[in-house]
C-alpha positions as CSV (number, residue, x, y, z in Angstrom):
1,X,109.5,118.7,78.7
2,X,110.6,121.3,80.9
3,X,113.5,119.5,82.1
4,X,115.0,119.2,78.3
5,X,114.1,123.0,78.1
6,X,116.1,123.8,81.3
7,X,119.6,121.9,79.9
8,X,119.5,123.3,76.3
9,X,118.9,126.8,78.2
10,X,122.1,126.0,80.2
11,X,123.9,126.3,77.5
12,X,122.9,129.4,75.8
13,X,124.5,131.1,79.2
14,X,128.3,131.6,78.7
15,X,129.1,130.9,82.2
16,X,126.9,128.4,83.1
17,X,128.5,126.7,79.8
18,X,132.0,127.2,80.3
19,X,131.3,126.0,84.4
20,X,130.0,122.8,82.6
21,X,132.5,122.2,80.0
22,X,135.2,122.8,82.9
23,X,133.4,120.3,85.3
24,X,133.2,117.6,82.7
25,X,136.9,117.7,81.5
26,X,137.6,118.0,85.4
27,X,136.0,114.4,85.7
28,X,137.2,112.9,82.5
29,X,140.7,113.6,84.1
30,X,139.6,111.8,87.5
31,X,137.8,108.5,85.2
32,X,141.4,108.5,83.2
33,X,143.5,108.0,86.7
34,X,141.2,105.6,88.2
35,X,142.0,103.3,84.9
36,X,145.6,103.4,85.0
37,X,147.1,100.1,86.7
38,X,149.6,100.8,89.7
39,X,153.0,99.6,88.8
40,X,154.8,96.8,89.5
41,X,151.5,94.6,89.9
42,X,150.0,92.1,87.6
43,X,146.5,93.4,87.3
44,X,145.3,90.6,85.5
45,X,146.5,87.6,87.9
46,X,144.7,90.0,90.3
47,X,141.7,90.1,88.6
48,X,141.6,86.5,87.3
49,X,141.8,85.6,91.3
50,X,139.1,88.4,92.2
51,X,136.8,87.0,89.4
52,X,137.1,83.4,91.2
53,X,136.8,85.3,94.4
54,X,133.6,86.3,93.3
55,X,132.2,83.2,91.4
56,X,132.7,81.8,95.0
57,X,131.2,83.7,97.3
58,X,129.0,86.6,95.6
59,X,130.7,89.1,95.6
60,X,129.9,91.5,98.2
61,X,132.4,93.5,100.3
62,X,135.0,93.6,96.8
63,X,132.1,94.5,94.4
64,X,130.8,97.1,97.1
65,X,134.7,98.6,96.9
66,X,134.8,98.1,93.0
67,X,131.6,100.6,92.8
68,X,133.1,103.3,94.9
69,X,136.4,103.4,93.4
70,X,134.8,103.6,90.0
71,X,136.5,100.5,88.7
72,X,139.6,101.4,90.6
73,X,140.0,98.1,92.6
74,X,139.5,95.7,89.8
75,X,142.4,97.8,88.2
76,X,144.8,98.0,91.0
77,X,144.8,101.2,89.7
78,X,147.1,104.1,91.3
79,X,143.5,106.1,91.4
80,X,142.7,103.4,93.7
81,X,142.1,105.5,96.8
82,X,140.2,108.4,94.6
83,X,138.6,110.7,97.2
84,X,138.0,108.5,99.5
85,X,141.1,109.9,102.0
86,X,139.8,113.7,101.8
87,X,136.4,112.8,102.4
88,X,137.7,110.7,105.0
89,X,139.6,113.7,107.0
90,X,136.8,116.0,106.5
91,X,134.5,113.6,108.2
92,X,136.9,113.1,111.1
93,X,137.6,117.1,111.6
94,X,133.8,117.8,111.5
95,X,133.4,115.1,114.3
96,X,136.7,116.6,116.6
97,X,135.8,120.1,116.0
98,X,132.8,119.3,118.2
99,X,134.9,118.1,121.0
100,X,137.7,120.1,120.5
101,X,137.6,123.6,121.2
102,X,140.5,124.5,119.0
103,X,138.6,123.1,116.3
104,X,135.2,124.5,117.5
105,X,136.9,128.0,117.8
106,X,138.4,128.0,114.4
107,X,134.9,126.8,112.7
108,X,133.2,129.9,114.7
109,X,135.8,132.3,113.3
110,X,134.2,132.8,110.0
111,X,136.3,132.6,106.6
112,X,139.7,132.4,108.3
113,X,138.7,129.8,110.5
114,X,137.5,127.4,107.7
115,X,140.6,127.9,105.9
116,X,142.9,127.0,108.4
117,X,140.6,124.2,109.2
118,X,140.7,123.0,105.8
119,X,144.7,123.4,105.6
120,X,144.5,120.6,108.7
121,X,142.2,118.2,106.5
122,X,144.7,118.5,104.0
123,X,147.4,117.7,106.3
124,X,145.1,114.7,107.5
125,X,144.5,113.4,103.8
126,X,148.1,113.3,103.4
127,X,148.5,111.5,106.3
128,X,145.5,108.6,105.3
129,X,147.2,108.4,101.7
130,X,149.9,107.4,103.2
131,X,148.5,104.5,105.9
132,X,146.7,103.6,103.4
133,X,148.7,103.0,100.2
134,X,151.2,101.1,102.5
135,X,148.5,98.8,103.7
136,X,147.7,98.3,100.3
137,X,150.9,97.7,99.0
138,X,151.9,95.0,101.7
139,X,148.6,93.4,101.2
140,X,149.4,93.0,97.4
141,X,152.6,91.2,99.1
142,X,151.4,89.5,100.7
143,X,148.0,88.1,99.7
144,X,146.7,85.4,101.8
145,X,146.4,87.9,104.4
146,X,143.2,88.9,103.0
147,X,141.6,85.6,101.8
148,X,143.1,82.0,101.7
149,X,141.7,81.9,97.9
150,X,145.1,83.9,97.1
151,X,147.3,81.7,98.3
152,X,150.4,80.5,96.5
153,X,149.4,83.6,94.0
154,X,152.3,86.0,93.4
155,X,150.6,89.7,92.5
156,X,153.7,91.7,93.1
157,X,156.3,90.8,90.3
158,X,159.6,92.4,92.6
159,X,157.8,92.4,96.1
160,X,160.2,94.3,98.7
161,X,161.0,97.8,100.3
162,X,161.2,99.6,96.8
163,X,157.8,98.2,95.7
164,X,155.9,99.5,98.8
165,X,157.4,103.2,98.7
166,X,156.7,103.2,94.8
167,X,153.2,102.2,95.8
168,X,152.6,104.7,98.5
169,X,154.3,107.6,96.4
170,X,152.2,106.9,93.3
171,X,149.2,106.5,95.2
172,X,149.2,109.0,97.5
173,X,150.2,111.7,94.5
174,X,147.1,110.5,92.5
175,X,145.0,110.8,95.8
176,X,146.2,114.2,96.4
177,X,145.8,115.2,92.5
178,X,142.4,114.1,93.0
179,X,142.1,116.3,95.8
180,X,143.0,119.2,94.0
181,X,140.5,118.2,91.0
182,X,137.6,118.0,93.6
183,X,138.5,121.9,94.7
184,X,138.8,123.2,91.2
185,X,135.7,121.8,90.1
186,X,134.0,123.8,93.8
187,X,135.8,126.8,92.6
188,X,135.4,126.6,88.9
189,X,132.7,124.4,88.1
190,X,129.5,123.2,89.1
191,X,128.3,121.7,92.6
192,X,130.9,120.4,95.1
193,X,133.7,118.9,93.7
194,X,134.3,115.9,95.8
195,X,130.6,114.8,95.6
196,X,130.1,114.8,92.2
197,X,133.5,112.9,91.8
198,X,132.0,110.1,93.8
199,X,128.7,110.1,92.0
200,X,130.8,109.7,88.6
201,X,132.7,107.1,90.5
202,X,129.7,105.1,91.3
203,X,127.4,105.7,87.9
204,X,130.7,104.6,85.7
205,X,129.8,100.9,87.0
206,X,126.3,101.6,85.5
207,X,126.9,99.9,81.5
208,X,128.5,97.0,83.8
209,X,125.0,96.9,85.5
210,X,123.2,97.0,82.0
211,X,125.4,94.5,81.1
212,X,124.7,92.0,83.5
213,X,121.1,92.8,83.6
214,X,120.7,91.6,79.5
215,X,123.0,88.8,80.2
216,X,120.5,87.8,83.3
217,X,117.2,88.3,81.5
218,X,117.8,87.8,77.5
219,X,121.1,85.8,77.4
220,X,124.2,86.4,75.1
221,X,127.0,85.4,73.0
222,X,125.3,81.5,73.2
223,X,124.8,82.2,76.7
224,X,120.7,81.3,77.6
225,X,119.0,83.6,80.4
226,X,118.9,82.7,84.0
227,X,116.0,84.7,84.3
228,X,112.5,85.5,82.9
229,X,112.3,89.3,81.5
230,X,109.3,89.9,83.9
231,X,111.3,89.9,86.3
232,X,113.3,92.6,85.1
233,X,110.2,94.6,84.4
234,X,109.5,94.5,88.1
235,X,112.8,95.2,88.9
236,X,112.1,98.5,87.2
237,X,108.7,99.5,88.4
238,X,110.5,98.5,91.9
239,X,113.5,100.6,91.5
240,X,111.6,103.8,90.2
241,X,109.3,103.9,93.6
242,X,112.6,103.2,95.5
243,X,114.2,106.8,93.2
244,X,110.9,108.2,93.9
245,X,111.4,107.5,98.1
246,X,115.3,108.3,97.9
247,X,113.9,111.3,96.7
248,X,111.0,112.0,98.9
249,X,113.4,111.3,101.9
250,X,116.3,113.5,100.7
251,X,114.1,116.8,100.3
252,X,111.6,115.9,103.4
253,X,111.7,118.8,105.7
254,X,110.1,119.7,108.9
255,X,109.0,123.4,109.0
256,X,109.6,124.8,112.7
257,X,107.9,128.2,112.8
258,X,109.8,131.2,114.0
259,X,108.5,134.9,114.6
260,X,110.7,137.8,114.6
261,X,109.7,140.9,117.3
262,X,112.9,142.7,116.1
263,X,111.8,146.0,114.6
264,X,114.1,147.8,111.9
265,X,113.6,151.1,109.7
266,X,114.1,150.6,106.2
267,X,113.4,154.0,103.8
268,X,111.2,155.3,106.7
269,X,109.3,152.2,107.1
270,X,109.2,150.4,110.1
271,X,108.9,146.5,110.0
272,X,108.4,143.9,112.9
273,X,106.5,140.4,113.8
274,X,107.8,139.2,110.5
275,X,107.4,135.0,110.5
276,X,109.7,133.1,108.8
277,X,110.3,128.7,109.7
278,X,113.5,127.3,110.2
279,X,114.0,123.8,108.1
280,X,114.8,120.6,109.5
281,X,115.6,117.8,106.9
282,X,114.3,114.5,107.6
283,X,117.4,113.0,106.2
284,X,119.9,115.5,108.4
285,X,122.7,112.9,108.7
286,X,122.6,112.1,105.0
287,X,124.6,108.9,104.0
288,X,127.2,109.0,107.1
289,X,125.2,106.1,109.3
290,X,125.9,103.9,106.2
291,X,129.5,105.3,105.5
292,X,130.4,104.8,109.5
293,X,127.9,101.0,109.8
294,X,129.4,99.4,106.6
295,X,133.4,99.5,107.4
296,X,133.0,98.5,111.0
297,X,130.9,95.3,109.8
298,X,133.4,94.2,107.6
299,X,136.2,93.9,110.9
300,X,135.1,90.6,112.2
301,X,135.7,89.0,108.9
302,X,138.8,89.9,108.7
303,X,139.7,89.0,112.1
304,X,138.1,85.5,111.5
305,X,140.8,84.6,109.4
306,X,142.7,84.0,112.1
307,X,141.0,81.9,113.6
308,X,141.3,78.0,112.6
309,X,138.5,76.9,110.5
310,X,138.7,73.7,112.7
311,X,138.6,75.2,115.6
312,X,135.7,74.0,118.3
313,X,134.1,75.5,121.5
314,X,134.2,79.1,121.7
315,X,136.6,80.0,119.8
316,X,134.8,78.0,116.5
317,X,131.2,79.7,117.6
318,X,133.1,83.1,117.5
319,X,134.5,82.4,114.2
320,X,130.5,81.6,112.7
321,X,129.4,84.5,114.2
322,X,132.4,86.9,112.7
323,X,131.5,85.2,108.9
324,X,128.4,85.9,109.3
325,X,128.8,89.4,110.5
326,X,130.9,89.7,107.1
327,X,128.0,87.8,104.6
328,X,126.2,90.8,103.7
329,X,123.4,88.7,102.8
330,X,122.7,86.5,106.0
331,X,120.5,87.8,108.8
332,X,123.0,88.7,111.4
333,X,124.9,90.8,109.4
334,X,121.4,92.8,108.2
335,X,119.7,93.0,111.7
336,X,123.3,94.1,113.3
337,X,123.7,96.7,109.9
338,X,120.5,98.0,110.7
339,X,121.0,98.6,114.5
340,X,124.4,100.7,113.6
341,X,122.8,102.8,111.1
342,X,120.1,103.5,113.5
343,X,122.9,103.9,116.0
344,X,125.0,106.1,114.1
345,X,122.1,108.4,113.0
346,X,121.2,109.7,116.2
347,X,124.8,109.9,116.9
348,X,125.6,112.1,113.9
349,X,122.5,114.1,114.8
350,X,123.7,114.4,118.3
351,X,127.0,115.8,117.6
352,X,126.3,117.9,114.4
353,X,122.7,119.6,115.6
354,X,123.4,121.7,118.6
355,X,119.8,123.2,119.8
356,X,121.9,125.2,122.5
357,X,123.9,127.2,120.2
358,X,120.6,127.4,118.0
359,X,118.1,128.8,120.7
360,X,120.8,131.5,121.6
361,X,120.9,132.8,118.2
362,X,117.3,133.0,117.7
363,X,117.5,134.9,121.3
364,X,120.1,137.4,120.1
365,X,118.2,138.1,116.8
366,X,115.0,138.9,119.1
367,X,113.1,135.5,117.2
368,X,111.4,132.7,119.3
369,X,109.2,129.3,118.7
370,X,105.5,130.6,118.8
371,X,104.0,129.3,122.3
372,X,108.0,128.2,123.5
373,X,110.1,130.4,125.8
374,X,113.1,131.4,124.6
375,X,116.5,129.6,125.7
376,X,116.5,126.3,127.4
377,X,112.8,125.6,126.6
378,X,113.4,126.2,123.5
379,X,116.6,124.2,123.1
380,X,114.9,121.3,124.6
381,X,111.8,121.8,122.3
382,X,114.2,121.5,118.8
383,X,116.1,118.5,120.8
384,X,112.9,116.9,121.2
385,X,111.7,117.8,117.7
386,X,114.9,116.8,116.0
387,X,114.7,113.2,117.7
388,X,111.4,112.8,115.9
389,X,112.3,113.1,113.0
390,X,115.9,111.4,113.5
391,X,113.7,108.5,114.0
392,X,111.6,108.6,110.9
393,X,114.7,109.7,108.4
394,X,116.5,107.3,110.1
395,X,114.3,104.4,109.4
396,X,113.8,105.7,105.9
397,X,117.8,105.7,105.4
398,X,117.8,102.2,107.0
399,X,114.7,100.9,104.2
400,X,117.1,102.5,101.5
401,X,120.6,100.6,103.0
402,X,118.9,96.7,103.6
403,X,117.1,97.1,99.7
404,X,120.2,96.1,97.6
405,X,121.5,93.3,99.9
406,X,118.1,92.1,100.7
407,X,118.3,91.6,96.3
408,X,121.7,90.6,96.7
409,X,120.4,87.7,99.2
410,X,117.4,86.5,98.5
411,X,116.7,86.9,94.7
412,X,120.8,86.6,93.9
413,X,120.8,89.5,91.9
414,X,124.6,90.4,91.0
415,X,125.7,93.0,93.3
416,X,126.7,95.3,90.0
417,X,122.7,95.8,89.2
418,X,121.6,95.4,93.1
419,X,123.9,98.4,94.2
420,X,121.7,100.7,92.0
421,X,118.2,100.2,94.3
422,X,119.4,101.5,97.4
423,X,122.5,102.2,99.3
424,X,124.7,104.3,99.9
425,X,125.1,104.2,95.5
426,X,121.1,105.8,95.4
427,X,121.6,108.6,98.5
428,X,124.7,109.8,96.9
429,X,123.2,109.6,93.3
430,X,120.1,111.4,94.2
431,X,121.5,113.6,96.6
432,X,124.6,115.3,94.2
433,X,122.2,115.1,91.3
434,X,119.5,117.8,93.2
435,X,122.2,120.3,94.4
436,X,123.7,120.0,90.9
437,X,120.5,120.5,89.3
438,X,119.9,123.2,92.1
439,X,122.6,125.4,91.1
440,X,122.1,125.0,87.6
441,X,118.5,126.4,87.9
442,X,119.5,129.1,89.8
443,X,121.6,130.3,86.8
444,X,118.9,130.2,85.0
445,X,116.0,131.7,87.0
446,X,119.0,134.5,87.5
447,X,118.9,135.1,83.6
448,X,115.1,135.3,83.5
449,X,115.1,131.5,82.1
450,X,112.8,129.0,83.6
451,X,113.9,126.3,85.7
452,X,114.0,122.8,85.4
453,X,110.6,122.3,86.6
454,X,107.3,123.5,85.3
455,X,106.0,124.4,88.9
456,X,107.8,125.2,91.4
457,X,111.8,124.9,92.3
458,X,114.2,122.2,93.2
459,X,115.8,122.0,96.2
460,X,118.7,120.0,97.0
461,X,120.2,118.1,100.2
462,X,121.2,121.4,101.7
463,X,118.5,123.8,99.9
């Protein structure tokens, strides 16, 4: 009851309404460009073959793409790269600037710095639109580089020179007009833009879910079901305990108490010893394991098409062991997904969580760890700590990533309702939907409305 409260209060507060109204015209725009089909390609002899990609082999890798382009790929749409590219450079900036002292300098220079950083991302995403969209546009070219199942198909009606730089220009354009949607909506709207375009993304494939779910369970259009409706009921009480984990292991924190000996007069009074805790969130590295574990898995497939099927010895063992790096549902590819996510977590967490710098600041501010001496005892303390619980989020994040192909594999549910129980689809789902919640409900405590909750307060990934 409180929630429904919270949203019709929303919108008795002139800014918090006018921030809404701007976000959601700001994503209707983004939906509208993901839709329109690149030119010069037959998008329907491209989705005839996908279709009989997919009655072959499952699915996987294409629906997984088709989900985060919002429909995008089934489309050949010029949207097709959406925000992929800028999240992309972002990602690859925050890694270099802590190699790179340039980069680490700039970050460490306060609002300056993080402009001039973010005027190289841009550079960056320009740069990855345009490797990109000319991959994309000779792969339309030339099909059976991807998959033998396109062979002797023609996608690309005048295939040539003219076709690729029509590709690359229309794509990258709608990439970069993207871009600037995903910064207006920061500035203007509500929550970060470029998360809550990806969240839209991924929940515009949910009717397609609901769709495949009734056809699964009750049948239609003379069509009988494939499966009994208890099953789907299951499915249900599964999938809200999985939300209720996702959850659970997006707003986990560890509290790491901190006392302050720092004395400072304020209106005559003199204050000191004051205790505060620092947070640590269980789920620090968020969905990057996933986001770094899934392309890298999807390599030896492609390079087992070059390979001869016939061929014997090594060669034909390395060529099962590639395909089945690339079957998201066999058990290679889900022990050697799970030992790169866990990989990749502490990776993330060693290069983004410097105790160092974070034990010299408590040091300067005249702060320290109850029964811990400040500066390297300390650093090695919140090291130790943060390993901990890198351990436990990580294997909470890897419980979340195996749940939709683990469906996917052994109870062959279509990857369109599977990709809703876990995954990267969930974390992202549940993770935009706090911090948009979170900001919302701090325009209305502000306003002397109540929040979204009867007791207590949301927080969000990075509340």
């Amino acid at each position: 009851m409180a929630m429904w409260k919270g949203f019709s209060n929303a919108f008795r507060i002139p800014e918090l309404r006018k921030k809404i109204f701007v976000t959601l015209g700001l994503v209707a725009v983004c939906r509208l460009i993901s839709q329109v089909p690149a030119p010069g390609v037959d998008w329907q002899t491209l989705q005839r073959t996908i279709e009989d990609i997919r009655t072959s082999t499952g699915g996987g890798l294409l629906d997984w793409l088709n989900v985060f382009t919002g429909g995008g790929f089934d489309q050949c749409a010029i949207g097709f790269l959406s925000i992929w590219p800028y999240i992309s450079a972002q990602i690859v900036i925050q890694l270099l600037s802590s190699v790179i002292p340039s980069l680490e300098k700039m970050k460490k220079e306060g609002e300056s710095g993080r402009q001039q950083l973010a005027q190289i991302t841009r550079y960056l995403t320009i740069f990855l639109c345009i490797v990109q969209s000319w991959g994309i546009s000779t792969a339309l070219m030339h099909p059976e580089m991807l998959s033998s199942a396109f062979g002797g198909v023609q996608i690309v009606a005048n295939p040539g020179l003219g076709f690729q730089i029509m590709t690359v220009i229309g794509m990258t354009s709608a990439a970069l007009f993207v871009m600037w949607i995903a910064d207006q909506i920061t500035t203007f709207g509500i929550g970060n833009g470029a998360s809550l375009i990806i969240m839209i993304n991924i929940t515009s494939r949910l009717p397609e879910a609901i769709f495949s779910a009734w056809e699964r369970y009750f049948g239609y259009n003379g069509v009988a079901a494939t499966r009994s409706p208890v099953e789907l009921v299951l499915l249900l009480l599964f999938g809200f305990a999985v939300v209720m984990g996702t959850v659970l292991l997006t707003q986990g924190i560890r509290k790491i108490a901190i006392h302050s000996t720092r004395r400072s007069a304020a209106g005559g009074a003199t204050y000191g010893m004051q205790q505060t805790f620092m947070p640590l969130r269980v789920n620090y590295t968020g969905v990057m394991p996933i986001i770094f574990a899934q392309p890298i898995l999807q390599i030896p497939g492609f390079l087992a098409r070059y390979i001869p099927t016939d061929a014997t010895g090594a060669m034909g063992w390395l060529r099962s062991f590639f395909m089945q790096l690339a079957d998201m549902s066999s058990p290679v590819h889900l022990l050697v997904y799970a030992a790169f996510i866990m990989f990749f977590a502490f990776f993330w967490v060693a290069t983004q969580f410097n105790a160092i710098d974070i034990s010299e600041n408590l040091k300067k501010d005249g702060s320290y760890l109850p029964g811990i001496r400040p500066g390297l005892a300390t650093a090695e303390y919140l090291d130790a700590v943060m390993t901990r619980i890198t351990l436990i989020g990580g294997t909470g994040l890897l419980v979340v990533a195996l749940l939709p192909q683990v469906l996917n594999g052994a109870m062959q549910v279509p990857w369109a309702i599977a990709s809703f129980f876990g995954g990267t689809s969930l974390l992202i789902i549940v993770g935009v939907a706090l911090d948009t919640l979170r900001i919302m409900e701090s325009h209305l405590l502000v306003r002397k409305y109540d929040g979204f909750l009867a007791h207590g307060k949301l927080r969000g990934r990075h509340g």
